[in-house]
Wavefront OBJ file of the C-alpha trace (Angstrom):
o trace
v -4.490 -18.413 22.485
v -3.471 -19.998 19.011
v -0.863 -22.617 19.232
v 2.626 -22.088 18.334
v 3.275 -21.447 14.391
v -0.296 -21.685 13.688
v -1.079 -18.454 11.549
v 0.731 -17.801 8.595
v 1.507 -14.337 6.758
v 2.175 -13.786 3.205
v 4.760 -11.530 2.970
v 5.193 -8.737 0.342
v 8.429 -6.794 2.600
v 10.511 -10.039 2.073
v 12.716 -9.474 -1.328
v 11.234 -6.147 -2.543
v 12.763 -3.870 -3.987
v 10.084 -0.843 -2.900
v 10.447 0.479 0.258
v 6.847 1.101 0.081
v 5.894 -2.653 0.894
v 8.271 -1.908 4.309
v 6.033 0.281 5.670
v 2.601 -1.743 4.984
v 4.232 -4.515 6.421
v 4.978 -2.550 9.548
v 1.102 -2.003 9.603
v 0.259 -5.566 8.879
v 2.423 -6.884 11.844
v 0.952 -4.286 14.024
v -2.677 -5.197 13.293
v -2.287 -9.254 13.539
v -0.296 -8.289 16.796
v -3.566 -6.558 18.229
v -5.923 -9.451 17.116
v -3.203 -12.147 17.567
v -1.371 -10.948 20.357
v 2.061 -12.791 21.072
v 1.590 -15.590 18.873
v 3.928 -16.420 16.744
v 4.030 -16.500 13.086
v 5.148 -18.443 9.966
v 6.612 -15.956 7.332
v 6.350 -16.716 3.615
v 7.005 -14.131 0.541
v 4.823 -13.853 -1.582
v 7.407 -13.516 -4.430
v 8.596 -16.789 -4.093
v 7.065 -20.298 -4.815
v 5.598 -22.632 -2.510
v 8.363 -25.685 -2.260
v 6.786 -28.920 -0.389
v 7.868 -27.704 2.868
v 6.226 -24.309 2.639
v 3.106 -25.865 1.206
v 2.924 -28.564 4.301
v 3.578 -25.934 6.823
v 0.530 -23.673 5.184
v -1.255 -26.882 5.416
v -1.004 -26.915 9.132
v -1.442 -23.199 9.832
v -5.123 -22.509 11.082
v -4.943 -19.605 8.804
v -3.011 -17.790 6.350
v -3.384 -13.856 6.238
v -2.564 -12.445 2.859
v -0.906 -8.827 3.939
v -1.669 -6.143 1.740
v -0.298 -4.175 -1.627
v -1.365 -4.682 -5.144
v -1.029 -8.690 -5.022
v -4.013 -9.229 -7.260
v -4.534 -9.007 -11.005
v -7.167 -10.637 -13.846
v -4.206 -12.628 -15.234
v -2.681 -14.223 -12.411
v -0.580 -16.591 -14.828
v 1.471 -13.519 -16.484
v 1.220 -10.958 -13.170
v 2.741 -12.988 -10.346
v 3.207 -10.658 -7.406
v 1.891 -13.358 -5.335
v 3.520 -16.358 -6.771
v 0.924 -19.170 -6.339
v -0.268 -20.878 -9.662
v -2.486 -24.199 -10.030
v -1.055 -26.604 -7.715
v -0.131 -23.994 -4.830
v -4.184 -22.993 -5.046
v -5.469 -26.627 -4.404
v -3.199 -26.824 -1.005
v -4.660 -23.885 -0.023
v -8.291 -22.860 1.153
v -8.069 -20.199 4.498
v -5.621 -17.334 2.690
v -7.209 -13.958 4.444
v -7.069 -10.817 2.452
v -5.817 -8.231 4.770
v -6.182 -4.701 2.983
v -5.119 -6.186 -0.484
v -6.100 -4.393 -3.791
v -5.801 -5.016 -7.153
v -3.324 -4.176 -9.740
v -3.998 -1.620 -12.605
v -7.487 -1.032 -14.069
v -8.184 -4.213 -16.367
v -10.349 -6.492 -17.990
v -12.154 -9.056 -15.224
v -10.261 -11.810 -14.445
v -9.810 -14.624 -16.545
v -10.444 -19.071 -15.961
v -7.074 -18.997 -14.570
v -7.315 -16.241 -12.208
v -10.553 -17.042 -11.049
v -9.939 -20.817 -10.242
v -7.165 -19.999 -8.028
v -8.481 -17.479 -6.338
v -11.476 -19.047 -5.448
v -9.174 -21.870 -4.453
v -6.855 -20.080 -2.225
v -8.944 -17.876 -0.768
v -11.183 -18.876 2.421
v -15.123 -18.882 2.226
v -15.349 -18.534 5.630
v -13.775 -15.187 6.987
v -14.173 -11.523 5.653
v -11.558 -10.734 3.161
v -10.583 -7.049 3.921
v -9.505 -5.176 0.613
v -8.374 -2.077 0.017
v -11.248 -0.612 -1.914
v -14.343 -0.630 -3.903
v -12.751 -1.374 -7.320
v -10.912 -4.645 -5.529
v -14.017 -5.648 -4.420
v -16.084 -5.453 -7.547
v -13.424 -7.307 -9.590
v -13.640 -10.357 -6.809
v -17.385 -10.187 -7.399
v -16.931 -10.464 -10.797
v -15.484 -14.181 -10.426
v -18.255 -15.135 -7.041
v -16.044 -13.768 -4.326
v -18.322 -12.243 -2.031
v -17.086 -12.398 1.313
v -15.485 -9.217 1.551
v -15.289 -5.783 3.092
v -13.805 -2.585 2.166
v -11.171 -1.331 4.524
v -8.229 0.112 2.870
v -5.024 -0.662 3.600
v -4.035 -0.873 6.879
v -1.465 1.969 6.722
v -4.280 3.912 7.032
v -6.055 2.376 9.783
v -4.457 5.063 11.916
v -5.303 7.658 10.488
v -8.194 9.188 12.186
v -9.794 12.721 12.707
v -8.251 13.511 15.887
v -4.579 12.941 14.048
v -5.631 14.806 10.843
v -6.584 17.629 12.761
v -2.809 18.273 13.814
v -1.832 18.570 9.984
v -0.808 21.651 9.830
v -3.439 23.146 6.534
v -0.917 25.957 5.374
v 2.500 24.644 3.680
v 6.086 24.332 5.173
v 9.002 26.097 3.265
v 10.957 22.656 2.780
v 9.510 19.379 0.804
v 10.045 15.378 0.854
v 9.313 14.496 -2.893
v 9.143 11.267 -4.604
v 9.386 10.394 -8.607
v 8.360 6.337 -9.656
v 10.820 4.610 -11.872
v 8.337 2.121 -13.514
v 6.255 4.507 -14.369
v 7.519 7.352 -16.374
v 6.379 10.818 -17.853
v 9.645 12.529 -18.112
v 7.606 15.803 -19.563
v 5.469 15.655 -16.367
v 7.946 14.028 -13.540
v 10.408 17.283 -14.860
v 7.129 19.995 -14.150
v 6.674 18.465 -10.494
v 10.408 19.070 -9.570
v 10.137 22.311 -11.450
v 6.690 23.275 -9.299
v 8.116 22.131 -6.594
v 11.277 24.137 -6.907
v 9.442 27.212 -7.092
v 7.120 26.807 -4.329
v 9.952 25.705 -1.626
v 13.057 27.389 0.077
v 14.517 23.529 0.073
v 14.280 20.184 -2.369
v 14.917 16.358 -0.483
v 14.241 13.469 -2.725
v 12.998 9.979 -1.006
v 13.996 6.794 -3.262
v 11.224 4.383 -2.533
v 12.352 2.439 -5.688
v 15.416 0.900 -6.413
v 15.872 2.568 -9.581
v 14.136 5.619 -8.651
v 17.643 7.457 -7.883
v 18.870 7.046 -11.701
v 15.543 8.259 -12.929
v 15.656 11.445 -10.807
v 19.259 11.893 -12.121
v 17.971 11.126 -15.912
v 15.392 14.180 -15.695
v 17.107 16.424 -13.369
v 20.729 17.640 -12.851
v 19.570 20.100 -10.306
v 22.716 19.674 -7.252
v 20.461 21.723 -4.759
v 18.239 18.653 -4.158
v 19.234 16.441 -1.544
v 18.635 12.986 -1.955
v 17.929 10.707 1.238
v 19.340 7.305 1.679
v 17.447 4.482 0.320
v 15.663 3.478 3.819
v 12.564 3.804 5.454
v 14.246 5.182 8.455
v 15.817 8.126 6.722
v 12.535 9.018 5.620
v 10.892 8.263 8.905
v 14.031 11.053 10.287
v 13.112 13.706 7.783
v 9.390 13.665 8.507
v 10.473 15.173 11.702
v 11.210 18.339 10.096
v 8.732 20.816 9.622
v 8.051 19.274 6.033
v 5.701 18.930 3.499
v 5.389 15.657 1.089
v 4.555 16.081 -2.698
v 5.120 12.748 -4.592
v 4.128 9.940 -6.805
v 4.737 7.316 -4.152
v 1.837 6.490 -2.618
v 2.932 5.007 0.797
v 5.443 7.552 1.063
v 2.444 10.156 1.195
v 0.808 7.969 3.486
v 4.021 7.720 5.826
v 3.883 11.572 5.580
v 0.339 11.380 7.024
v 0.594 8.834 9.714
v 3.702 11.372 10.553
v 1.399 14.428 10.767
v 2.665 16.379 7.579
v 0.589 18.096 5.176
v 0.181 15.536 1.837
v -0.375 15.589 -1.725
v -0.040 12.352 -3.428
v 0.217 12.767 -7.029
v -2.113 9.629 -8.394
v -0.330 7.424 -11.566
v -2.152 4.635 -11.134
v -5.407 2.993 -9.565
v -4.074 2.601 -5.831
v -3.968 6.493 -5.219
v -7.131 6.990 -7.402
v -9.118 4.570 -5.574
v -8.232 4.991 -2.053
v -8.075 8.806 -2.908
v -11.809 8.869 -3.683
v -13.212 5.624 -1.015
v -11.235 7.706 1.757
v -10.591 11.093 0.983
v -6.940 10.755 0.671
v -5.798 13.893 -0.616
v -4.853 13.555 -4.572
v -4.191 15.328 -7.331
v -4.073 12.777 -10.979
v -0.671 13.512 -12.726
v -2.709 15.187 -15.704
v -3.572 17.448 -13.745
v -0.199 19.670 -12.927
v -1.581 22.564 -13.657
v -3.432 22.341 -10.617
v -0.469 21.433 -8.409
v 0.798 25.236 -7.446
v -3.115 26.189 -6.213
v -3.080 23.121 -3.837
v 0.546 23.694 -2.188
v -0.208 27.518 -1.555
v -3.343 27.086 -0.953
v -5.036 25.487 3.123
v -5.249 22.305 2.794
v -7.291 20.385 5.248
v -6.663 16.888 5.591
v -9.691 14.790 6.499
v -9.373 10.735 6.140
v -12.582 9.199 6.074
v -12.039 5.293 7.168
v -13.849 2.515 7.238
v -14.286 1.838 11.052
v -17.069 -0.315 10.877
v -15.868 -2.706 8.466
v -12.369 -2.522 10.162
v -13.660 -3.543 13.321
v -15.848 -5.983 11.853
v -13.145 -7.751 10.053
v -10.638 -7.869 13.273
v -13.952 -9.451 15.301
v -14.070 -12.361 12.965
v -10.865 -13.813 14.778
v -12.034 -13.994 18.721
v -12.538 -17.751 18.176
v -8.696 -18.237 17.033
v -7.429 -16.447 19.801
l 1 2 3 4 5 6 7 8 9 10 11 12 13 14 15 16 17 18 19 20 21 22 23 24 25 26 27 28 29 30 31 32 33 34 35 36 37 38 39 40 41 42 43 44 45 46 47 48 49 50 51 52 53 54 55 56 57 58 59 60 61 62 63 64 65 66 67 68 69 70 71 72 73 74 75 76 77 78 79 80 81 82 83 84 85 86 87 88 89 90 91 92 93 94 95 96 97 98 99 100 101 102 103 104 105 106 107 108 109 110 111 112 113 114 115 116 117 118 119 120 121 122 123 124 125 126 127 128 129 130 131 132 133 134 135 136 137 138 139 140 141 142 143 144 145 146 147 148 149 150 151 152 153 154 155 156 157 158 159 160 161 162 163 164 165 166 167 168 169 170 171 172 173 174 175 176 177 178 179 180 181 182 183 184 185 186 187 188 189 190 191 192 193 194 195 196 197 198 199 200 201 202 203 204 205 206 207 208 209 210 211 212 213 214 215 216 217 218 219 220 221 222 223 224 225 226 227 228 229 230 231 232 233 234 235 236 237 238 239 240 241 242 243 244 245 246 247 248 249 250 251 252 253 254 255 256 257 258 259 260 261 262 263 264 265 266 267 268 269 270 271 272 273 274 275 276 277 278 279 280 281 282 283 284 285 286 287 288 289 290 291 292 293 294 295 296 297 298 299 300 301 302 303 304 305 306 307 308 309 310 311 312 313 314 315 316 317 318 319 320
């Protein structure tokens, strides 16, 4: 068993302001609880920088697990998701990767990027990322001790709970819109779709501004909006429900829930893990096809990564 306070978690759930880093947190904990058991754990967000105290207690952790969402970027110095810069990177040298991916499609990473990344990150454990593109832009910079997992939000989705999707859609739908990333000609022809394919409208803010967006394009009264929480999603999944949205991690809530799912993809996270693991998808450009695949079966079939899962929660038996 590890020591007390010897394993340390970045933290993307501590002062967000998307819901959607709540529930792969919830994942993240549950997955270092298997492989760590009971041990307990130092907390840091990744949103904030490393004072001298944080740093010494990282110091002294046996190993820091970096948990999940799109903390990675080619210009680390301008996109600081995970706030570490020069000096953070030199204190650091055993930060695990644990289902992280990269953010947007880009360049490869620049001098910057790629000296404190290959800083912070360990050379000797498996860095599990969330798919193919995130590991071909760590390549680019020498990174090579990876694996392709996914995030862990899907980790439980496997073919004995896809089979109880039901393939033929509900009458009512959970939708979501994304208020930093706008079409207002397209976000208006999903509500409209949606409208006309389903008896009954709710409307999940994942965002913190997504609620003023939805009211900018829409002054529909028949949708319901749900509170802001992950809970009053969690309640509404209970329904016999469909989910049709933009979020991403709300679609994958709907799945791990056992409701039939079409994310719509906006950016590279849904694209990627769409076509590594059969996530169902439909691109944004694409609305036209959006009607055929909510009346149409739709079998839901996650393909994961077992193997390399397994493989990258082996690597810890010594620490525990």
């Amino acid at each position: 068993m590890v020591s007390k306070n010897k394993i340390a978690l970045f933290d993307p759930s501590i002062n967000t302001g998307n819901l959607g880093d709540k529930i792969i947190i919830e994942s993240v904990n549950k997955t270092l609880k298997e492989i760590f058991r009971n041990t307990l754990k130092v907390r840091f967000s990744t949103r904030a920088r490393l004072n001298e105290i944080k740093l010494k207690q990282l110091k002294n952790s046996d190993i820091q697990i970096v948990g999940g969402t799109n903390l990675l970027s080619s210009h680390m110095l301008l996109y600081k998701q995970w706030k570490i810069g020069l000096k953070e990177s030199k204190s650091l040298s055993n930060c695990v990767l644990l289902g992280v991916g990269w953010w947007q499609y880009q360049s490869n990473p620049d001098l910057y990027t790629k000296f404190i990344l290959k800083n912070a990150l360990s050379k000797n454990y498996l860095h599990a990322v969330r798919d193919i593109y995130t590991q071909r832009k760590l390549e680019s910079i020498g990174i090579t001790n990876t694996l392709i997992t996914g995030c862990p939000t899907i980790w439980s989705l496997t073919k004995e709970k896809c089979r109880k999707i039901h393939t033929k859609k509900s009458k009512v739908v959970v939708f979501t819109l994304t208020d930093y990333k706008k079409d207002e000609q397209k976000d208006k022809k999903i509500i409209d779709i949606l409208s006309k394919s389903y008896n009954k409208l709710y409307f999940w803010p994942q965002g913190s501004k997504d609620i003023k967006y939805l009211k900018k394009i829409n002054r529909d009264n028949n949708i319901i909006v749900l509170k802001r929480t992950v809970a009053a999603l969690d309640s509404i999944l209970k329904k016999d429900i469909d989910y049709v949205g933009t979020r991403l991690h709300a679609g994958i809530r709907a799945l791990q829930n056992k409701k039939r799912t079409i994310i719509i993809s906006i950016d590279n996270r849904t694209e990627e893990m769409g076509k590594d693991f059969n996530i169902p998808f439909l691109r944004r450009s694409e609305l036209e096809n959006l009607p055929k695949l909510i009346h149409h079966p739709l079998k839901i079939n996650i393909k994961l990564p077992l193997k390399n899962i397994i493989k990258w929660k082996s690597q810890f038996k010594k620490l525990k």
